[in-house]
C-alpha positions in Angstrom: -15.7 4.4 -25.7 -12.4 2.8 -24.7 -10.4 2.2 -21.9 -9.2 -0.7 -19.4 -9.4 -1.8 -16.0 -6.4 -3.9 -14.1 -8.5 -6.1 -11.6 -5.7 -8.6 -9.1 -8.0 -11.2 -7.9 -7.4 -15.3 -7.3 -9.4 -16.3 -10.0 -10.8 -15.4 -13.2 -14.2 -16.3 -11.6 -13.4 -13.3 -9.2 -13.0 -11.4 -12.6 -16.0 -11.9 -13.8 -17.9 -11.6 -11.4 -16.9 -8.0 -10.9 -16.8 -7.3 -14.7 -20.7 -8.3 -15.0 -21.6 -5.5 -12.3 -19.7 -3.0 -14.9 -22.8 -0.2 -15.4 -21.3 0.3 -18.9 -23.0 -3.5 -19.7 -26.7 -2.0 -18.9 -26.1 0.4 -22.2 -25.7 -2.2 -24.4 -21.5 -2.3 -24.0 -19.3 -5.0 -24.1 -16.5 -6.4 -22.3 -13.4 -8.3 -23.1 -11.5 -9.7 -20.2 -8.4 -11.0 -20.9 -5.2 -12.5 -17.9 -2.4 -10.7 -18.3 1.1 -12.3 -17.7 4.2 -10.9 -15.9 7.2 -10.2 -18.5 10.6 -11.3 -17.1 12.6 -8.4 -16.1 
């Protein structure tokens, strides 16, 4: 299974804090988080 998730928070702490209540994680799944950056225009 595949797919992504655009979380806006203050911190990556906020980030992963949400991420580890993903119910995909109790079936044995994994998570990558990764920032993103804004491109210039």
């Amino acid at each position: 299974m595949s797919g992504y998730t655009i979380i806006k928070t203050d911190s990556m702490e906020a980030v992963l804090s949400i991420a580890k209540t993903c119910p995909f994680l109790d079936m044995g799944g994994s998570l990558e988080v990764s920032e993103l950056i804004r491109m210039p225009a």
